[in-house]
C-alpha positions as CSV (number, residue, x, y, z in Angstrom):
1,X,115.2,173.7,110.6
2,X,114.0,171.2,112.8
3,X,116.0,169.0,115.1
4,X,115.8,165.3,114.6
5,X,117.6,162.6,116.7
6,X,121.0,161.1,114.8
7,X,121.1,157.3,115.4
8,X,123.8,154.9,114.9
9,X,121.9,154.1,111.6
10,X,123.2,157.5,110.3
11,X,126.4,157.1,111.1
12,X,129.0,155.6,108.4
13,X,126.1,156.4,105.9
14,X,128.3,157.9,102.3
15,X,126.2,160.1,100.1
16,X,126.9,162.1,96.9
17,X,124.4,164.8,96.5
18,X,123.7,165.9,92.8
19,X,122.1,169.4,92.7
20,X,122.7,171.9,89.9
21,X,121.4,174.8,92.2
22,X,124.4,176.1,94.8
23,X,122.2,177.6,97.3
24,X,119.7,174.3,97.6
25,X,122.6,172.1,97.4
26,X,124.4,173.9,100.3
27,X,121.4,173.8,102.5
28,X,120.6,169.6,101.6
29,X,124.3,169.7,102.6
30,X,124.2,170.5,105.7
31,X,120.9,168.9,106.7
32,X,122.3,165.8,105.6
33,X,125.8,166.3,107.9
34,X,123.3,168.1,111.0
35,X,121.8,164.4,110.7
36,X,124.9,162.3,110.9
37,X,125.5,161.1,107.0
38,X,129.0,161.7,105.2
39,X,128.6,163.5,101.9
40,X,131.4,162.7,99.9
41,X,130.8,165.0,97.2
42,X,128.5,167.7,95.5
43,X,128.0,167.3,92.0
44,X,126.4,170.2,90.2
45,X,126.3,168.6,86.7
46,X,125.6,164.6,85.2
47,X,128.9,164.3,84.0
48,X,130.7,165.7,87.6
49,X,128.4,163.1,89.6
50,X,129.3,160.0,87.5
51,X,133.5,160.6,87.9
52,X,132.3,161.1,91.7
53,X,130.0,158.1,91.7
54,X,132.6,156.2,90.3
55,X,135.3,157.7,92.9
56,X,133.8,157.6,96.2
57,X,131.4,154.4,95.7
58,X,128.8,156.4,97.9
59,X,126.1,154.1,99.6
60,X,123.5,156.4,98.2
61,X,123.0,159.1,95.3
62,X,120.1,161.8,95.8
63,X,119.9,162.9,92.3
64,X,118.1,166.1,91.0
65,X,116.4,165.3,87.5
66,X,116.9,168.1,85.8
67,X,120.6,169.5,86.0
68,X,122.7,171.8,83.4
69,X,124.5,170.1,80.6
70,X,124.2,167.1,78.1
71,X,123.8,164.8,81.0
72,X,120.1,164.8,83.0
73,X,119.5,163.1,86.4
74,X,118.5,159.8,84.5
75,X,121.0,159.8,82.0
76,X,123.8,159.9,84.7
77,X,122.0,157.6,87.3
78,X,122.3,155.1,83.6
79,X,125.6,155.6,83.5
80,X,126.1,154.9,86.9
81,X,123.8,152.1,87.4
82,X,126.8,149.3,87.0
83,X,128.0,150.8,90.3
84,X,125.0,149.5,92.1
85,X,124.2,152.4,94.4
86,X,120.7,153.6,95.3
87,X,119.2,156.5,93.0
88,X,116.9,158.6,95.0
89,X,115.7,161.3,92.2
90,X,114.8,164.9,93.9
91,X,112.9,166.7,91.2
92,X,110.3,169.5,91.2
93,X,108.5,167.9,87.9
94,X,105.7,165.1,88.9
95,X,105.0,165.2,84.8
96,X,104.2,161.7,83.7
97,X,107.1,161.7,80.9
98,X,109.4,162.5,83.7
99,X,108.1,160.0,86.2
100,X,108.3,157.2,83.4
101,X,111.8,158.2,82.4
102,X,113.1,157.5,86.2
103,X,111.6,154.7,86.1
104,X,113.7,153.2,83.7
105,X,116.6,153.1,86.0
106,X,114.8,151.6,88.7
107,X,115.1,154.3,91.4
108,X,115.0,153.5,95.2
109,X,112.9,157.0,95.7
110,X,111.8,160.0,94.4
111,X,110.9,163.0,96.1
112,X,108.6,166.1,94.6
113,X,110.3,169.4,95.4
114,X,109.6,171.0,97.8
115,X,109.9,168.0,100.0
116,X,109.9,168.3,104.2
117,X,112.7,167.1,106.1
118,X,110.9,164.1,107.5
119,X,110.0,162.8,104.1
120,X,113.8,162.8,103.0
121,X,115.2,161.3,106.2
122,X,112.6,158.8,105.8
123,X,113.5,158.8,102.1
124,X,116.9,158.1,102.3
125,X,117.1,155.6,105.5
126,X,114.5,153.6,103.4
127,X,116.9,153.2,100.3
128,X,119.7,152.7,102.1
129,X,117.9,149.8,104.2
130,X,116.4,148.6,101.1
131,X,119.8,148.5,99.4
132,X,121.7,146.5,102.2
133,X,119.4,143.7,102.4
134,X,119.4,143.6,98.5
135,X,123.2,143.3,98.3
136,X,122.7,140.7,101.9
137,X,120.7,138.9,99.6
138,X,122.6,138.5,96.9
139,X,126.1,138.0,99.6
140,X,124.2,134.8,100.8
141,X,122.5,133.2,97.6
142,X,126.1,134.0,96.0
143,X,127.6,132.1,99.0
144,X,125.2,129.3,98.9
145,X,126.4,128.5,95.1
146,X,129.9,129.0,96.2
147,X,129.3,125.8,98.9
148,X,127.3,124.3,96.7
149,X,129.9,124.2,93.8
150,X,132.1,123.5,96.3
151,X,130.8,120.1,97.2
152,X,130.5,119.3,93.5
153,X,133.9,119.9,93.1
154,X,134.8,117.4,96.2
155,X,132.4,114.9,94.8
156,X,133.6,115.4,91.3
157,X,137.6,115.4,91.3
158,X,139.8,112.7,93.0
159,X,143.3,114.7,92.7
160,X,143.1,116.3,96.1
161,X,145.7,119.0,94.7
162,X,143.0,119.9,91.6
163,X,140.7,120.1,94.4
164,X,142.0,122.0,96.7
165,X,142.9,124.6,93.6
166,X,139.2,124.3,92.4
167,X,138.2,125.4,96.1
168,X,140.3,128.4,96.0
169,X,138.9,129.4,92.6
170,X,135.2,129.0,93.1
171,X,135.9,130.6,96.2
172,X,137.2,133.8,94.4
173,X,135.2,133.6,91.1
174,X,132.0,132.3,92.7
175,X,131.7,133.8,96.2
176,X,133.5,137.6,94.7
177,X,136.4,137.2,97.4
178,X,139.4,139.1,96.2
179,X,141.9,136.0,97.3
180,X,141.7,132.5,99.0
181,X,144.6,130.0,99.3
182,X,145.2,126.8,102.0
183,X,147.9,126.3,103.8
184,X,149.5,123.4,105.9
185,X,150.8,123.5,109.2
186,X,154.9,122.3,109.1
187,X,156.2,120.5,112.2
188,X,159.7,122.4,111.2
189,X,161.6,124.5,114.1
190,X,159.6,127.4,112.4
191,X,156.3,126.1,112.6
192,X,155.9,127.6,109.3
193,X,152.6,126.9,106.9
194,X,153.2,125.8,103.4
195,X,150.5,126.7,100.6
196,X,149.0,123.9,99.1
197,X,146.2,125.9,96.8
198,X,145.9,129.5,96.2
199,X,143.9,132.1,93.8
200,X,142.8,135.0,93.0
201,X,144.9,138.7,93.0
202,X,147.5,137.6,94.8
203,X,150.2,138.8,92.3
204,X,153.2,136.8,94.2
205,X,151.6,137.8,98.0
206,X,152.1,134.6,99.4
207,X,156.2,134.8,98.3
208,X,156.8,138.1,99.4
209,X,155.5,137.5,103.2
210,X,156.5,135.2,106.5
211,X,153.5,133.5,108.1
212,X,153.5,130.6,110.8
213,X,151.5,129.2,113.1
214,X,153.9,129.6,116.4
215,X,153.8,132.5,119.0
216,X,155.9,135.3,117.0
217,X,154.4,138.4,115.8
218,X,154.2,136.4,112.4
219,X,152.1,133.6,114.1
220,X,149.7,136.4,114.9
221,X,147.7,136.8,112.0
222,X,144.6,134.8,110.9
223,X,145.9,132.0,109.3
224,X,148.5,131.3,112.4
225,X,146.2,132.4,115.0
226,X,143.2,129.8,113.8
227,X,145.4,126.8,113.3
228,X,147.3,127.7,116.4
229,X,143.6,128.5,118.3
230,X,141.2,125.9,116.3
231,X,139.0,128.6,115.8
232,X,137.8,131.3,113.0
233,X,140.3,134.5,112.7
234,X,138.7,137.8,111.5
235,X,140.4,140.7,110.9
236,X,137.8,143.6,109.9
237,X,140.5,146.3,108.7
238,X,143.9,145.0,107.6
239,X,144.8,148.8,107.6
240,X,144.3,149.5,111.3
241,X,144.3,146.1,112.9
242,X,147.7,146.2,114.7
243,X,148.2,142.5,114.5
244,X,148.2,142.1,110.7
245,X,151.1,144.9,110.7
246,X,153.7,142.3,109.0
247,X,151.5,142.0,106.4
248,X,149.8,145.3,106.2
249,X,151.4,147.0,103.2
250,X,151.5,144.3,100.8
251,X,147.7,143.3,101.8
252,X,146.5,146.9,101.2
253,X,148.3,147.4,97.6
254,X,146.4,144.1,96.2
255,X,143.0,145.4,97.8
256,X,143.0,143.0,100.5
257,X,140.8,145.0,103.0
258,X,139.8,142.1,105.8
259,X,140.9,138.5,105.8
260,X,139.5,135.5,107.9
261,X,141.6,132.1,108.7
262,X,139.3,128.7,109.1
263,X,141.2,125.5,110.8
264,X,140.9,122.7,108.3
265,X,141.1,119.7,111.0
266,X,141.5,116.3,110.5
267,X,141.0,113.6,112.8
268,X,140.7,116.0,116.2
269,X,144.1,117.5,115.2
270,X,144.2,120.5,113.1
271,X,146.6,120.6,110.5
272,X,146.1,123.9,108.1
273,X,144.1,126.8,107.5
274,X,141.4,128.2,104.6
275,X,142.0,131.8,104.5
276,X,139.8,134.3,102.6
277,X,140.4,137.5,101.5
278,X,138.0,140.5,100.9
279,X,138.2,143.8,98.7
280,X,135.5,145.2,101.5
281,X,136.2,146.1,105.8
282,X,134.3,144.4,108.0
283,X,133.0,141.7,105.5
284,X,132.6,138.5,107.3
285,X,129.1,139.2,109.1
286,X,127.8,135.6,111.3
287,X,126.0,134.3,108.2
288,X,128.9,134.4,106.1
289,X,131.2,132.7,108.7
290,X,128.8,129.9,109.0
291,X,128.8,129.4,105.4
292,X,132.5,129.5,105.3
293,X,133.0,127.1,108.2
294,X,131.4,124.8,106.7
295,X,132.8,124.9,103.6
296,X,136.1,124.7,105.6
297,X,134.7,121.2,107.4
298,X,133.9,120.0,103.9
299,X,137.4,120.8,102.8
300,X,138.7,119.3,106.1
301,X,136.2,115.7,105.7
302,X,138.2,115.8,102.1
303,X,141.1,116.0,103.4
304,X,140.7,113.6,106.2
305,X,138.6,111.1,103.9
306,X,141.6,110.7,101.2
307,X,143.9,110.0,104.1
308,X,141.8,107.4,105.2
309,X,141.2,106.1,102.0
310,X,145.4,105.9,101.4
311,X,145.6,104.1,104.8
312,X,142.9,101.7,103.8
313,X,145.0,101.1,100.5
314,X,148.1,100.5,102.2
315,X,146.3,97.8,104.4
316,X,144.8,96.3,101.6
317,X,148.1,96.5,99.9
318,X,149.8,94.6,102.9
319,X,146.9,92.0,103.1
320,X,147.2,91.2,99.2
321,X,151.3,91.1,100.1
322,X,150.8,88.8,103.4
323,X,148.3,86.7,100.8
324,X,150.6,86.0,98.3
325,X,153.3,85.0,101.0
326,X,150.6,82.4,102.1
327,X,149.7,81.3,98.9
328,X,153.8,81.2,98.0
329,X,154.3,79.2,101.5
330,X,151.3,76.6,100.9
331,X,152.5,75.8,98.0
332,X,155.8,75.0,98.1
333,X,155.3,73.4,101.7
334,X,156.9,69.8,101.7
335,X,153.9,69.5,103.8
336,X,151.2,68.1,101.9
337,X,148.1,70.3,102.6
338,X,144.4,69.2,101.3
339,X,141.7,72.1,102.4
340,X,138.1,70.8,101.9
341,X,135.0,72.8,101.7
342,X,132.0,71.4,103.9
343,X,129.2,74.2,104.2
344,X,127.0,72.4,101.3
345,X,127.0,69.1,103.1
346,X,129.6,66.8,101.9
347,X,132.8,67.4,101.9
348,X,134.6,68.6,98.1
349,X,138.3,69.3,97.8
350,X,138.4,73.1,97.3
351,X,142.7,73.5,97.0
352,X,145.6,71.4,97.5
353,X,149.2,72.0,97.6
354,X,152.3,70.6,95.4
355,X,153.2,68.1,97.9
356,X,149.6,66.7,98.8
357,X,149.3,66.5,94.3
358,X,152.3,64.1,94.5
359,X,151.3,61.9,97.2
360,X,147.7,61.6,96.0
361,X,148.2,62.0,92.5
362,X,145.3,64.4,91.8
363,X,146.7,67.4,89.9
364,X,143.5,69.5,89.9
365,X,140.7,70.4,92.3
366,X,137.1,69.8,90.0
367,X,135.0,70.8,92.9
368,X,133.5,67.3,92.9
369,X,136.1,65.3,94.3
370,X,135.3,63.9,97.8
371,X,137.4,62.2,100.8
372,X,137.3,58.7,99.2
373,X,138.4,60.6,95.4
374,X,141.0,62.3,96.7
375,X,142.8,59.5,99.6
376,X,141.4,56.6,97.4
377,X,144.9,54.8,98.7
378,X,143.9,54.7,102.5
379,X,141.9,51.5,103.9
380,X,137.7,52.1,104.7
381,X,137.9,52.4,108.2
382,X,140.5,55.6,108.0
383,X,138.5,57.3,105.4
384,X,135.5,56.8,107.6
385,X,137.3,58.7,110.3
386,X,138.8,61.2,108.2
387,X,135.5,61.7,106.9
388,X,133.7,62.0,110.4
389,X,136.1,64.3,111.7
390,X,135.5,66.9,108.8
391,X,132.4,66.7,109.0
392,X,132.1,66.6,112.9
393,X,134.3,69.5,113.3
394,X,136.7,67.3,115.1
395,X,140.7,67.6,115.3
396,X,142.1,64.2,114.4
397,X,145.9,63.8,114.8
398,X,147.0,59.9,114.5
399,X,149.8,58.4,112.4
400,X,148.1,56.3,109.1
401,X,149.8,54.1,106.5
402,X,149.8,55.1,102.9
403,X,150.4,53.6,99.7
404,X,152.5,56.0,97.3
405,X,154.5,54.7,94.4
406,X,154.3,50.8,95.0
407,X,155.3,51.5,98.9
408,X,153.4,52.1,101.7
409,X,154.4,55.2,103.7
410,X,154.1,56.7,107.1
411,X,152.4,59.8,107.8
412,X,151.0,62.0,110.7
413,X,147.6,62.8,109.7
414,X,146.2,66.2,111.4
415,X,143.1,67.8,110.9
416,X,141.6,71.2,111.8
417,X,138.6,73.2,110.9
418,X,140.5,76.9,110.5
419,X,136.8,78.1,109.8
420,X,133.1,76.8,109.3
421,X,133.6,76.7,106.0
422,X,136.8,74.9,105.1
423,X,138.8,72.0,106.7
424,X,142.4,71.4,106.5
425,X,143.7,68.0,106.1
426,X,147.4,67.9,106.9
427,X,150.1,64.7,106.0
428,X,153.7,64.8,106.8
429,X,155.8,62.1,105.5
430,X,157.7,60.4,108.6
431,X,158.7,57.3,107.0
């Protein structure tokens, strides 16, 4: 047997070999372990390779064709197809009918026995490549729609709890995580994080565990650890990875196999966490972690964009209150008020107040009344005056005579121009 060099690509590399005949199956055996793959099972009949297909999940089959009993090579690599492993068919039949029948289950090789070693190494690293940037593929274009539907969601739904909940369900149904959930950071004395969304198989994880976002061994896992830090948390086994210990058992019973935290930050200030689970180890590769970060910033510009948005309705809320306690003041004033609008030339009474109604007697504003309509009591020379200070952008403060219910009156006369637009006559009986 010749000797050829076993690269890291061989190593971690599952097969299940399918091979009715003991003596070739041995020998495939070990020239598959001398070369640094794991078989995880030898399966001398159809029906024995589908129950260890479906066991072991290898990352490739090398199927013999013809085998003993009701099941043939392509009848079990059918029946295993669901599974989405590579087929590589070893059979010592090149027969038309037999290539066409292979065919049908889309194989990712097939080798004519006798085959030499170099063909099958060459064989099998090919499907195995091939395979893994099939299921990359499919990974990132089933990642894409998850932050696609994502932003719809956003765009779609004002109730920022519904969102949040719709995030944490695409997340799981769309993107194939096992669970996702957000959490806030507390300000309590434990610094603990409270969920504000969650789905997937959780089946009551989230009650049964401690996490928070201090220093404590419970502060330590991904969700603490990325608010805490501001930065993605990844942990690749949850089995082995001694800082996940508190949550270990209960993480590994609901297939919870790695996990990674994302800071949701709003403002500069970071104020929660995304976190992901996955049913596979090591799942989170740099393309999926981009994808995910930004899905957490689009969660986080939510976030932060509805607590803008309330802030800008309280202020609102306050101007409209600070309005109506203007409007409430001018008009019960016992100082009579007249406010005249001058940006189209001359001058039209735009509002006036109870007390300036009663002294000049006009009760409505028509939007055609001038100076001389409205203080038709006061003498030629002071309308004049009034008339070139409005339209001068003047102050005028002087003390004028005015006739009001067959008396004449004293009043302080002030004007002021509190904008380009409007100017405000002011009278203040100090008879």
């Amino acid at each position: 047997m010749s000797h050829y060099p076993c690269g890291d690509f061989h190593m971690g590399v599952r097969i299940l070999l399918v091979e009715d005949e003991a003596i070739t199956a041995m020998d495939l055996q070990r020239k598959l372990e001398f070369w640094g793959y794991d078989v995880v099972g030898v399966a001398y009949s159809g029906e024995t390779a589908v129950e260890l297909a479906q066991k072991h999940h290898p990352d490739l089959i090398l199927m013999d064709i013809v085998l003993k009993g009701p099941l043939n090579g392509v009848d079990a690599a059918k029946e295993i197809r669901s599974l989405d492993i590579p087929v590589v068919f070893l059979s010592a039949h090149s027969e038309g009918s037999t290539m066409e029948r292979a065919r049908e289950v889309e194989p990712y090789g097939y080798l004519i026995k006798p085959f030499d070693e170099k063909e099958l190494l060459f064989s099998i690293e090919l499907a195995v490549q091939r395979h893994r940037s099939q299921l990359q593929i499919k990974k990132l274009n089933r990642n894409l729609r998850m932050l696609s539907d994502c932003n719809q969601a956003i765009v779609r739904i004002n109730d920022p709890e519904k969102l949040l909940r719709e995030v944490c369900r695409i997340i799981v149904e769309v993107g194939g995580y096992r669970m996702a959930w957000i959490g806030l950071a507390e300000n309590d004395e434990e610094k603990s994080v409270r969920p504000a969304a969650e789905y997937g198989f959780h089946e009551g994880y989230l009650d049964s565990v401690t996490i928070r976002w201090d220093d404590s061994v419970y502060g330590e896992g991904p969700t603490g650890r990325s608010i805490r830090e501001g930065e993605p948390v990844i942990i690749r086994d949850t089995g082995e990875d001694p800082t996940f210990t508190p949550w270990r058992d209960r993480a590994v019973e609901r297939g919870f196999m790695s996990v990674i935290g994302l800071p949701l930050t709003v403002k500069g200030e970071t104020i929660g966490a995304l976190t992901v689970y996955s049913g596979e180890r090591d799942a989170f590769d740099e393309e999926e972690v981009k994808l995910l970060m930004e899905l957490a910033g689009d969660v986080s510009f939510y976030i932060e964009s509805r607590e803008i948005l309330k802030e800008m309705e309280e202020r609102v809320a306050r101007i409209a209150q600070r309005e109506r306690i203007l409007k409430r003041i001018f008009e019960l004033s016992p100082v009579a008020i007249l406010n005249f609008r001058v940006d189209h030339g001359e001058p039209a009474l735009l509002e006036l107040n109870r007390e300036a109604s009663i002294i000049t007697g006009v009760k409505e504003c028509s939007g055609s009344l001038g100076v001389h309509d409205v203080l038709r009591g006061l003498d030629e020379e002071d309308l004049k005056k009034i008339r070139g200070a409005i339209m001068g952008d003047v102050e005028l403060e002087e003390m004028i005579s005015y006739p009001h219910q067959g008396r004449t009156k004293l009043f302080r006369l002030k004007i002021v121009r509190p904008s380009r637009e409007i100017a405000s006559v002011f009278l203040i009986d100090v008879t």
